[in-house]
C-alpha positions as CSV (number, residue, x, y, z in Angstrom):
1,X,11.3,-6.0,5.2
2,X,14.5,-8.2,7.0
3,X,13.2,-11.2,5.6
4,X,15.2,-14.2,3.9
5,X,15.6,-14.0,0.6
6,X,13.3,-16.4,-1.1
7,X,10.8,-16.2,2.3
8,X,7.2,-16.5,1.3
9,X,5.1,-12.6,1.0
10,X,1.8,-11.8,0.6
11,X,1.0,-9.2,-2.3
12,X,-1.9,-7.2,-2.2
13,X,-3.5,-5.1,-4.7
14,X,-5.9,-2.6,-4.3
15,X,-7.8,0.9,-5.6
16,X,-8.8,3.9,-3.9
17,X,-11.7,5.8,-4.8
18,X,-13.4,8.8,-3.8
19,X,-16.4,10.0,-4.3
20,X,-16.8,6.8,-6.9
21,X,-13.8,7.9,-8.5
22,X,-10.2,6.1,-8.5
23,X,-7.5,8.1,-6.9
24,X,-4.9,5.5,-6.7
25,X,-3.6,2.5,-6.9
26,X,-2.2,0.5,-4.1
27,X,0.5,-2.1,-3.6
28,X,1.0,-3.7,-0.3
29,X,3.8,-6.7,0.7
30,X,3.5,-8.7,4.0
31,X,6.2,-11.3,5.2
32,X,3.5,-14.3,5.5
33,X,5.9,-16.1,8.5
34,X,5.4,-13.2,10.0
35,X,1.9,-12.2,9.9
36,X,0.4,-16.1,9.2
37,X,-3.1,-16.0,8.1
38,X,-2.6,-12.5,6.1
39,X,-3.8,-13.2,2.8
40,X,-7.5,-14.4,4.3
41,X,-7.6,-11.6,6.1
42,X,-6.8,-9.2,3.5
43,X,-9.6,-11.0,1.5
44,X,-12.2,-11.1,4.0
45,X,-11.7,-6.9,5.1
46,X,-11.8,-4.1,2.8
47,X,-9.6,-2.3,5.2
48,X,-5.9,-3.4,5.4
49,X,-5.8,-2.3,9.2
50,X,-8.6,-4.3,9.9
51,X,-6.8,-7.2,8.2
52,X,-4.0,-6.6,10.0
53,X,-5.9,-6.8,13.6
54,X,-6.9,-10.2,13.0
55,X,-3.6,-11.0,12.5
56,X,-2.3,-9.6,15.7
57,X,-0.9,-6.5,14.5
58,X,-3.3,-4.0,16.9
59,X,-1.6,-1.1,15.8
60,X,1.5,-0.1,13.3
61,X,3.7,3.3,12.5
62,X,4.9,4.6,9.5
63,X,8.5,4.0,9.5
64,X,9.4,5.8,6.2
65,X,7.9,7.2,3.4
66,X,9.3,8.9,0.1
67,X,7.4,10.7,-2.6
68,X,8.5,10.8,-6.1
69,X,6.6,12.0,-9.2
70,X,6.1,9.4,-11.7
71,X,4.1,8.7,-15.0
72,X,1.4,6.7,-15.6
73,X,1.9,3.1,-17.2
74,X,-0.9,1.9,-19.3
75,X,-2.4,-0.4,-16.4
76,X,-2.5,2.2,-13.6
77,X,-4.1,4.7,-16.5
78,X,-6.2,2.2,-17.3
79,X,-7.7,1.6,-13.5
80,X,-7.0,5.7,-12.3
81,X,-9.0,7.2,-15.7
82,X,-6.2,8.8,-16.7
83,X,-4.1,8.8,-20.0
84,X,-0.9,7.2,-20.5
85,X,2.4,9.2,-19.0
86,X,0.1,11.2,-17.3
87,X,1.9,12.6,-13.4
88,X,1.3,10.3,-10.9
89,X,2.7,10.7,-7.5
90,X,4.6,7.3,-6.4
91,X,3.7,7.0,-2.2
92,X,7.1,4.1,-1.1
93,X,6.2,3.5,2.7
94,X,7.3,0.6,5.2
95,X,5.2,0.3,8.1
96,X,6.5,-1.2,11.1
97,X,4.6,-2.9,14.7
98,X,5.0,-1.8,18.0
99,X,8.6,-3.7,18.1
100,X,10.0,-2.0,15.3
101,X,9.5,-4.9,12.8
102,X,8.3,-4.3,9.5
103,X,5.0,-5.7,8.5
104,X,4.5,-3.4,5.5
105,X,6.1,-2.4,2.1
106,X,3.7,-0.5,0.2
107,X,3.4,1.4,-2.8
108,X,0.8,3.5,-4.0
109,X,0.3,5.7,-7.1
110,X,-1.7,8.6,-6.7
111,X,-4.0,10.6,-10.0
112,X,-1.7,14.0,-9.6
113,X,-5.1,16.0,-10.8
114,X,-7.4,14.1,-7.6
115,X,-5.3,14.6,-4.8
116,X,-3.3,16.7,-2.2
117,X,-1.2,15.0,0.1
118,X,-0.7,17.3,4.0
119,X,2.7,15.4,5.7
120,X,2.6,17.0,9.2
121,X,5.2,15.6,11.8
């Protein structure tokens, strides 16, 4: 995130449902210097884009992202509907603005059974 250690983040937790059902959990970091204002934004919009145009941040690129297959621990079962150790897939992603600084560390953990991911470059 090429922050100080110690600086101040913003953690944001979410869940992503479809058709009224969870299909993963979501992590998200933001350097609060950075991106001042953040954490009321994330609480007033559903959407973290949105949040992150009140902010300033009009539009951001996926610098990196790596996929790993995981199991479930008993929290994300618990909110996915899933059992314990079931396969997840682990989404690791830094998102970065238009001057190449990062304004994103997410993580999100996907039901294995309730989705397909399509990476296209």
């Amino acid at each position: 995130m090429r922050i100080a250690p110690g600086a101040e983040v913003c953690v944001y937790h979410g869940l992503s449902l479809a058709d009224g059902q969870p299909v993963a959990v979501v992590e998200s970091v933001f350097p609060s210097d950075n991106l001042s204002g953040i954490a009321s934004a994330l609480s007033t919009y559903t959407s973290i884009t949105e949040a992150l145009k009140t902010v300033g941040v009009i539009d951001y690129t996926r610098a990196s992202t790596r996929l790993t297959a995981v199991r479930a621990t008993v929290t994300q079962a618990l909110h996915l509907q899933v059992a314990e150790g079931d396969p997840l897939l682990k989404s690791t992603s830094v998102n970065v603005d238009d001057t190449g600084q990062p304004i994103e560390y997410g993580r999100t953990w996907f039901a294995g059974d309730r989705v397909t991911l399509t990476l296209e470059h």
